[in-house]
VOTI-379932 format. One record per residue (C-alpha): residue in three letters; x, y, z. Coordinates in nm, 3 decimals. Each point is the difference from the previous one (the first is absolute). Example, Ala and Ser with C-alpha at 12.3 -4.5 7.8 and 13.67 -1.06 7.14 Angstrom:
2
- res/px/py/pz
- ALA/1.230/-0.450/0.780 $
- SER/0.137/0.344/-0.066 $
END
This chain:
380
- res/px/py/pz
- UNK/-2.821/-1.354/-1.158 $
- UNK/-0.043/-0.330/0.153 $
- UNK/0.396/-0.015/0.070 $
- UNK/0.010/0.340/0.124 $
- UNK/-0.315/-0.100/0.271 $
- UNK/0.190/-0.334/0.153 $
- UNK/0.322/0.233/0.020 $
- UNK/-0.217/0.213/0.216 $
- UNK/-0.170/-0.259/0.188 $
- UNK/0.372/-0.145/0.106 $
- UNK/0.085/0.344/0.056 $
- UNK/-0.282/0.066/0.288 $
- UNK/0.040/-0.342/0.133 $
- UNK/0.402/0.037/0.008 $
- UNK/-0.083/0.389/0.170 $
- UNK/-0.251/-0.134/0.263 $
- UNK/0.288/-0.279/0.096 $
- UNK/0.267/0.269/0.014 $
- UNK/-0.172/0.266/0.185 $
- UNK/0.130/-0.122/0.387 $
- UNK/0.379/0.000/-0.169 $
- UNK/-0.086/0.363/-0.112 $
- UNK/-0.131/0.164/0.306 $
- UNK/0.320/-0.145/0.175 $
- UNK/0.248/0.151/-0.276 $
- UNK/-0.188/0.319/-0.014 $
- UNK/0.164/0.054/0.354 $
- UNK/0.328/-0.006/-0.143 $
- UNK/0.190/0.318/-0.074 $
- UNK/0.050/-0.124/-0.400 $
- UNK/-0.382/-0.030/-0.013 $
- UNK/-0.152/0.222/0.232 $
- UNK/-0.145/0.226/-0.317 $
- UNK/0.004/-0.240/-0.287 $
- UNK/-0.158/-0.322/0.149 $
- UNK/-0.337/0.206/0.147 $
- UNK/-0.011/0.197/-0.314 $
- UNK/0.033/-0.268/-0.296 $
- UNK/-0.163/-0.286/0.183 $
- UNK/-0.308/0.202/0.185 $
- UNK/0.011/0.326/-0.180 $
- UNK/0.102/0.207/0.291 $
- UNK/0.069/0.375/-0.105 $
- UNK/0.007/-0.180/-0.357 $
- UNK/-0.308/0.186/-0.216 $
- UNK/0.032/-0.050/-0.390 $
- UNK/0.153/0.253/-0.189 $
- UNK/-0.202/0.291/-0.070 $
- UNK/0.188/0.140/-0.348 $
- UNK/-0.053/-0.144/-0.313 $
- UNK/0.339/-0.001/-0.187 $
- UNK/0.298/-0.276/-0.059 $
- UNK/0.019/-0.216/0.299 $
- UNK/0.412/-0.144/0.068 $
- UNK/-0.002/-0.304/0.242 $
- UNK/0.348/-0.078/0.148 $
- UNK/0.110/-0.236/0.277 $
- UNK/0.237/0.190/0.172 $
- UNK/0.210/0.285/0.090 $
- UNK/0.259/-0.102/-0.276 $
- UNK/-0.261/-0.051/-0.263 $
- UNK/-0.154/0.354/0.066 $
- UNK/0.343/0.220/0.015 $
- UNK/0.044/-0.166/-0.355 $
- UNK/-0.375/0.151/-0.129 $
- UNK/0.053/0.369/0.111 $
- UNK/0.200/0.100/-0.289 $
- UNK/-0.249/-0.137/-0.177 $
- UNK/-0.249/0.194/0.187 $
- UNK/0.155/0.311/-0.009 $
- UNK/0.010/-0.075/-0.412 $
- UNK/-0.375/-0.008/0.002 $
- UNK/-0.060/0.346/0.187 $
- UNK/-0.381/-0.104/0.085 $
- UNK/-0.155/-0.186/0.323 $
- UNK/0.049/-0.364/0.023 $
- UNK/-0.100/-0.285/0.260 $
- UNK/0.228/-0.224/0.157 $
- UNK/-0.039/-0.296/0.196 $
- UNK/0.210/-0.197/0.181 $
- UNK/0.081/-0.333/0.238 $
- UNK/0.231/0.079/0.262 $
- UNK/0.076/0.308/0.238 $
- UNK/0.303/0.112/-0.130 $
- UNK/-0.169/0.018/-0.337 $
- UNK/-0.296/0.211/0.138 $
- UNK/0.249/0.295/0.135 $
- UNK/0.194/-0.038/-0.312 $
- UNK/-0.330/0.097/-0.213 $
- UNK/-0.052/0.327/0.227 $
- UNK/0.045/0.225/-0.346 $
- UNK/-0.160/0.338/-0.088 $
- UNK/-0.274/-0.067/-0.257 $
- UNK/-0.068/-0.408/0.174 $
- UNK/-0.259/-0.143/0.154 $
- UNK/0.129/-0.330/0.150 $
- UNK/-0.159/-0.359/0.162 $
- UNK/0.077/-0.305/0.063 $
- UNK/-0.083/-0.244/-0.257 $
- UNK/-0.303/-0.202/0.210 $
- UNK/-0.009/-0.382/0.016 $
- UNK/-0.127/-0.161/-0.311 $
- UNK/-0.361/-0.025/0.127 $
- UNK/-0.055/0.353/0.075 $
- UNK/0.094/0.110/-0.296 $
- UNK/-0.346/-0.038/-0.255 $
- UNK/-0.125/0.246/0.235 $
- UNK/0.308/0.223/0.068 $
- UNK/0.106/0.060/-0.317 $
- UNK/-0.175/0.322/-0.185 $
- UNK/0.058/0.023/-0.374 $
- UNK/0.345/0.164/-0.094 $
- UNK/0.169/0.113/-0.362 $
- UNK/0.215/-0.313/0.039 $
- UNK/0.185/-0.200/0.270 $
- UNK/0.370/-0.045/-0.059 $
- UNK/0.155/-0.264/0.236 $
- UNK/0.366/-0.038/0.059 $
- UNK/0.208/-0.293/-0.025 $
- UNK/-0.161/-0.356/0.104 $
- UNK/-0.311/0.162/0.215 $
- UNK/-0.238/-0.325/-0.198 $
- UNK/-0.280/0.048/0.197 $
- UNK/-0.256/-0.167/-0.187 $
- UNK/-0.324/0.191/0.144 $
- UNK/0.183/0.361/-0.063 $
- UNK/0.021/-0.021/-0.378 $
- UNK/-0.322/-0.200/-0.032 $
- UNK/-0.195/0.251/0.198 $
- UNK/0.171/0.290/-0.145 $
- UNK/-0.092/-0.129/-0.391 $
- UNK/-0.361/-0.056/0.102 $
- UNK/0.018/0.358/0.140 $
- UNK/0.108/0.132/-0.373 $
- UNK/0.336/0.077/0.092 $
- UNK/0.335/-0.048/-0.237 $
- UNK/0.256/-0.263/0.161 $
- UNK/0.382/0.025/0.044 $
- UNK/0.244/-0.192/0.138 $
- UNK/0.325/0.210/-0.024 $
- UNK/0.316/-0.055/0.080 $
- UNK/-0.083/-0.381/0.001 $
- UNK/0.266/-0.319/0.063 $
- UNK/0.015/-0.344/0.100 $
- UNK/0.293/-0.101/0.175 $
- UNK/0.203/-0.316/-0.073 $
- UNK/-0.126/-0.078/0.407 $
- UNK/-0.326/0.016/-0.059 $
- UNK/-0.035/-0.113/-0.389 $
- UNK/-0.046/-0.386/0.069 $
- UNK/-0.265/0.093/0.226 $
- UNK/-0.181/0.243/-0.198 $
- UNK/-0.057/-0.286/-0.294 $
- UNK/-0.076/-0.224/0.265 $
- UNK/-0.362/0.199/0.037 $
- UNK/0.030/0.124/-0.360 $
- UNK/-0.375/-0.058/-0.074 $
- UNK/-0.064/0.235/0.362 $
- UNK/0.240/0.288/-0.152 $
- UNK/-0.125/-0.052/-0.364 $
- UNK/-0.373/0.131/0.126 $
- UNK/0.207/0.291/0.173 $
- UNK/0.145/0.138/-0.324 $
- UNK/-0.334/-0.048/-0.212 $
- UNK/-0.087/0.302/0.237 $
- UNK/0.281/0.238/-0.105 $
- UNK/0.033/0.200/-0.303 $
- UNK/0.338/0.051/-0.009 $
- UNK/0.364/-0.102/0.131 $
- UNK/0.296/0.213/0.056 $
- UNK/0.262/-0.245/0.113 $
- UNK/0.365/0.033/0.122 $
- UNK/0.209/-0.207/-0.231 $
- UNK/-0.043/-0.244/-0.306 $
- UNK/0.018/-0.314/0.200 $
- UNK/-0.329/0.201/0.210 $
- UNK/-0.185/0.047/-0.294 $
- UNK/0.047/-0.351/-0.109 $
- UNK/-0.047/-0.173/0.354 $
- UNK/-0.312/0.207/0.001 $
- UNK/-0.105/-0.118/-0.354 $
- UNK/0.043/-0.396/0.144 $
- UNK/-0.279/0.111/0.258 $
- UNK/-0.250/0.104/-0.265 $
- UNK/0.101/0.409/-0.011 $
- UNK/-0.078/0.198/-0.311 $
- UNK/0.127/0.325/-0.093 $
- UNK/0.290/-0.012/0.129 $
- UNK/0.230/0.275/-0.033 $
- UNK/0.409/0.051/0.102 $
- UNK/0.059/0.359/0.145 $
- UNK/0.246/-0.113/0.311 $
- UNK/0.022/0.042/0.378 $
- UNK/-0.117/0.300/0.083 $
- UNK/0.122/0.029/0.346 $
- UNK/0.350/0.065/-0.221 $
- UNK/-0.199/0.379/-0.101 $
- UNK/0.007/0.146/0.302 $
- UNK/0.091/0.336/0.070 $
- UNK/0.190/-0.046/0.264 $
- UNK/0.049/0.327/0.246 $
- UNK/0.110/0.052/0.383 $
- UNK/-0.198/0.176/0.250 $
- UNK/0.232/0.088/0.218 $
- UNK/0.386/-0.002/-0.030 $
- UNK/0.162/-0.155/0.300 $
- UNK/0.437/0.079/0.142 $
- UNK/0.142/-0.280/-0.164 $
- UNK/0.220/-0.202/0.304 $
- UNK/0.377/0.049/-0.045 $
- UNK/0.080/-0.350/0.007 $
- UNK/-0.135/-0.298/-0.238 $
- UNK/-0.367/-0.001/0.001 $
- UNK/-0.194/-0.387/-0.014 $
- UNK/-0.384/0.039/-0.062 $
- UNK/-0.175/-0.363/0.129 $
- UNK/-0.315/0.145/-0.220 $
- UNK/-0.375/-0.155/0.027 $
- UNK/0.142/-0.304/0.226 $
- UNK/-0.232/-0.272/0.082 $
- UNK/-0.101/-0.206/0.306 $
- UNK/0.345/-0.214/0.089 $
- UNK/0.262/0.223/-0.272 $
- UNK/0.122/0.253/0.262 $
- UNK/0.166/-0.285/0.189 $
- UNK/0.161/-0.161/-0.259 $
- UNK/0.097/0.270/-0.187 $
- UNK/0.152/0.201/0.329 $
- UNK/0.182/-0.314/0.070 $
- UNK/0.160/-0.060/-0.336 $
- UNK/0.097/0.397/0.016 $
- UNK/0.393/0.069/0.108 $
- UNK/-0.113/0.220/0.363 $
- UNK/0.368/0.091/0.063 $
- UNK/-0.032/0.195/-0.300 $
- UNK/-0.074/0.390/0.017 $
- UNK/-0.308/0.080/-0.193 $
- UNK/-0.363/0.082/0.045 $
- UNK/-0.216/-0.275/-0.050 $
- UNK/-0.365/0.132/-0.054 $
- UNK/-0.256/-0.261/0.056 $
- UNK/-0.398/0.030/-0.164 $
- UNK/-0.242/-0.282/0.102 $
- UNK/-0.298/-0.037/-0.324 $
- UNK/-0.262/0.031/0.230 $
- UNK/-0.066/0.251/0.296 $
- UNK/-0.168/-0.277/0.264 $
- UNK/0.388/-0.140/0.004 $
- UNK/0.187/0.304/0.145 $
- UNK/-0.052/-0.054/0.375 $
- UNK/0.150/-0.392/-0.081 $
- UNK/0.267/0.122/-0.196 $
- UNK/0.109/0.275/0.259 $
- UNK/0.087/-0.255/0.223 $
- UNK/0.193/-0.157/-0.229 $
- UNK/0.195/0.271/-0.079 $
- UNK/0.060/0.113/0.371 $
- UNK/0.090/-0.380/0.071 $
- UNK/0.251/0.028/-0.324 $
- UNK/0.146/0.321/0.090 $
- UNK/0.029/-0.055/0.362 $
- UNK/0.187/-0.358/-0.057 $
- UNK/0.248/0.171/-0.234 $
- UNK/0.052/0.385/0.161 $
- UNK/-0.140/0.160/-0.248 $
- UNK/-0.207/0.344/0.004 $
- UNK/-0.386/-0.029/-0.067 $
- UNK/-0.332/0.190/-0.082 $
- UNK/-0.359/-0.021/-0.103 $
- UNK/-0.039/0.211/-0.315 $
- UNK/-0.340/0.190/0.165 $
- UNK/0.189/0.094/0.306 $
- UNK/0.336/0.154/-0.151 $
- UNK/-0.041/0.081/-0.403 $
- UNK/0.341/-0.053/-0.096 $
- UNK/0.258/-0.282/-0.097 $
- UNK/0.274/0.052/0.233 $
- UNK/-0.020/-0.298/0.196 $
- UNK/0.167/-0.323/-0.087 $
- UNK/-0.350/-0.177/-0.002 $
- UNK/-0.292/0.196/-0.108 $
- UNK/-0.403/-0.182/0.016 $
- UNK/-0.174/0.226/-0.307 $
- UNK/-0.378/-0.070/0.202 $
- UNK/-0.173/0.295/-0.223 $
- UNK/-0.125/-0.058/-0.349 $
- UNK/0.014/0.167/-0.295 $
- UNK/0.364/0.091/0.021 $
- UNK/0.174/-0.304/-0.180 $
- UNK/0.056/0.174/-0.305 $
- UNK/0.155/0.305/0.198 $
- UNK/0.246/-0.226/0.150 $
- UNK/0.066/-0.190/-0.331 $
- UNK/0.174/0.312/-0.096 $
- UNK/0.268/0.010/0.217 $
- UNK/0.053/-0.374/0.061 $
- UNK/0.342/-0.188/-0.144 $
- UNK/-0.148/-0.327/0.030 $
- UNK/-0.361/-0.160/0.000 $
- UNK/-0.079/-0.323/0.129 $
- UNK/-0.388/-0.072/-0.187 $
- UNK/-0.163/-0.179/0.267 $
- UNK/-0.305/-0.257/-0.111 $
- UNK/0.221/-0.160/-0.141 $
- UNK/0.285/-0.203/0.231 $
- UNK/-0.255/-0.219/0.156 $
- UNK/-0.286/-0.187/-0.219 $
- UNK/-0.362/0.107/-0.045 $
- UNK/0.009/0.359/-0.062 $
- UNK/0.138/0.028/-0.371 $
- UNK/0.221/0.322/0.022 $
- UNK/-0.013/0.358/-0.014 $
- UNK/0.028/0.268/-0.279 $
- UNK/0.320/0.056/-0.094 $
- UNK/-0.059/0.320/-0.163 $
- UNK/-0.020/0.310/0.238 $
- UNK/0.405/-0.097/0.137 $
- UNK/0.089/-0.061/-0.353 $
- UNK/-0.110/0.355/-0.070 $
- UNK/0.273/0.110/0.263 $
- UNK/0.218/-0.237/-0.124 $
- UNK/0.079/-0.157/0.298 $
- UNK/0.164/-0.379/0.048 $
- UNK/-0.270/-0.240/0.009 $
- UNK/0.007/-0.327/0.167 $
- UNK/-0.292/-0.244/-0.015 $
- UNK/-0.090/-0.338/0.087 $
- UNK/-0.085/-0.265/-0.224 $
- UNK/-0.438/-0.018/0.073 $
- UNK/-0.053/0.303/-0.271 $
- UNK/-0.288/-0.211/-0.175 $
- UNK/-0.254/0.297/0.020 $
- UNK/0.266/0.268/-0.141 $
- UNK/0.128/-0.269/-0.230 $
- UNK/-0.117/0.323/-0.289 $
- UNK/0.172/0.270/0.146 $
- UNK/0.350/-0.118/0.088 $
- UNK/0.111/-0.038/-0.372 $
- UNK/-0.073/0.380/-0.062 $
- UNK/0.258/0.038/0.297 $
- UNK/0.392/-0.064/-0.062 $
- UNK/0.286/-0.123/0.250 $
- UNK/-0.280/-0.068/0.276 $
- UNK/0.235/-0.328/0.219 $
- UNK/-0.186/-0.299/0.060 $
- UNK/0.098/-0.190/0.310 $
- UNK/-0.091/-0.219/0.320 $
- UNK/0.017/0.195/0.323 $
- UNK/0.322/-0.149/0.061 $
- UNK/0.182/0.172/-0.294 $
- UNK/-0.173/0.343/0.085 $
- UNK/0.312/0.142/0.126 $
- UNK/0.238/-0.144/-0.320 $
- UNK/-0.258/0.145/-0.255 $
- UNK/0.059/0.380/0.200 $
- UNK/0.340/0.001/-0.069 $
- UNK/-0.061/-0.119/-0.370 $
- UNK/-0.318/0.160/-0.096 $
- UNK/0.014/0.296/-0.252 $
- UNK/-0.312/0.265/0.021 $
- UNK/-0.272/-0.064/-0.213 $
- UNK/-0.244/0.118/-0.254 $
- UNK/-0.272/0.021/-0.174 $
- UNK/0.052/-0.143/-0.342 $
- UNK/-0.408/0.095/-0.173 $
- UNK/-0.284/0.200/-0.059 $
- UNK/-0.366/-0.063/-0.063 $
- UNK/-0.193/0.113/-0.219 $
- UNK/-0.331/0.104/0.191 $
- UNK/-0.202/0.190/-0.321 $
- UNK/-0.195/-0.268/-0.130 $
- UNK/-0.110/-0.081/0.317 $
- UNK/-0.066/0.347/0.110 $
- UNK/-0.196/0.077/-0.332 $
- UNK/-0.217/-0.319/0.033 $
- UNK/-0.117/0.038/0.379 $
- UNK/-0.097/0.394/-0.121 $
- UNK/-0.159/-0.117/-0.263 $
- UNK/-0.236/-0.178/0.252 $
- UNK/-0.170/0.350/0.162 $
END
């Protein structure tokens, strides 16, 4: 108790410090809904359903819970940290928030059935509330990357009082489960990455281009540059470009009129033309990635040819068994790439020798998702 009242002490002192930086964000596209409603509980009530509560970060770590959903066939809560997350929860039978800042949360949180958290979310006040509120605590889908590991024992006696508040562990790999164990986890349980169950379906079937189709998918602040300048431009093919994050389009439409324009090449913004019959198409509508995975030849997984973003899923073009190219900064997918074979590794330089060499992938597993099914319905 008396470790759990200085956390909370720092954690009002560190949120009366902070709150000038967050009124500024908030007036940034990327924050405009999540800063207000985390940090000063705008449009932000607490859940009013008492059933199993799922907290993700974002939108990649909710696509990978709706089969899981959809297993459970009852109402569920979900919260969340970033935008992109939040429209990704919109799900029949879901009533979703953002996950408030720590110090809100002894009074935001109403009793569930149990809180399952995905990944590495180790927010320290979110299990501890939710135990003292009788709930049962998960941590599914849990790993520690090889990035992060050094500094995770660093504060081992900080994450050790995180996982005396969880009940049980569903973690990605063996080398998870004991990583996790080092840090002072206990029942600890192997069932693999369950982004790899996915059901994955289109929504809508797009004309597939008639010449050689190159997906740039979920591209990062800086990628579209580099990876449009490595690219061969005198060659005829589509190249299909989809920044991560919607507040980037406008920025990377002028990059691709700037691109097109220098090289005489034919260009369109995906919302103003649906189609892929220009030699440079800007994909600034979500929701669609997975449609277009279908009918690309090649994908270039951005996140992960410049540092600091850790890599995309390579799943969902896998599935369509397209060529995959990625960089070499996969540390957050470091789990899912094994279940995925012939995916090229390669410096932006060498993107245009791996096209010519790369042979389609696919999907080399399958989880099994019963045990965890059975024990999160044993819970209501």
């Amino acid at each position: 108790m008396l470790f759990a009242f200085i956390y909370y002490v720092i954690g009002v002192v560190a949120y009366i410090a902070m709150i000038p930086v967050l009124l500024l964000l908030s007036l940034k596209e990327k924050y405009r809904y999540s800063i207000p409603a985390r940090f000063f509980l705008f449009n932000n009530p607490p859940f009013t359903k008492d059933t199993i509560w799922f907290h993700a970060c974002s939108f990649g770590e909710v696509k990978a819970l709706q089969p899981l959903i959809a297993e459970l066939k009852q109402d569920v809560n979900i919260s969340v940290i970033t935008n992109t997350g939040y429209e990704a929860s919109k799900m029949k039978n879901v009533q979703r928030r953002f996950l408030p800042f720590e110090i809100f949360l002894p009074f935001w949180i109403n009793r569930q059935k149990a809180l399952v958290v995905l990944e590495a979310e180790l927010w320290f006040m979110l299990f501890w509330v939710a135990k003292r509120k009788g709930m049962k605590t998960y941590l599914l889908n849990a790993r520690i990357s090889d990035r992060s590991y050094t500094r995770y024992l660093r504060f081992r006696w900080f994450y050790k009082r995180i996982f005396q508040n969880i009940d049980m562990i569903f973690a990605q790999s063996q080398k998870d489960k004991s990583r996790l164990e080092m840090l002072g986890a206990k029942n600890v349980f192997v069932s693999g990455n369950i982004k790899a169950y996915q059901k994955i379906t289109i929504s809508h079937e797009f004309k597939k281009p008639s010449v050689e189709m190159i997906t740039l998918a979920s591209t990062h602040d800086g990628e579209e540059e580099i990876i449009l300048d490595a690219l061969d431009l005198t060659k005829v093919r589509c190249i299909v470009v989809v920044p991560r994050h919607p507040e980037r389009f406008d920025k990377v439409d002028l990059l691709c009129q700037k691109v097109a324009k220098e090289n005489g090449l034919s260009y369109h913004r995906f919302s103003q033309r649906v189609d892929f019959e220009s030699d440079i198409v800007l994909v600034d509508s979500m929701g669609v990635l997975v449609d277009i995975y279908a009918i690309s030849d090649v994908v270039l997984l951005g996140g992960s040819f410049v540092n600091g973003v850790g890599g995309h899923n390579p799943l969902e073009p896998a599935y369509f068994n397209a060529k995959i190219m990625s960089g070499k900064y996969i540390f957050n997918q470091e789990a899912l790439f094994p279940l995925v074979d012939h995916v090229r590794f390669c410096d932006v330089s060498e993107i245009e020798k791996n096209i010519q060499i790369a042979r389609p992938t696919q999907i080399n597993t399958k989880v099994d998702m019963m045990p965890i099914i059975e024990e999160f319905c044993s819970v209501v």
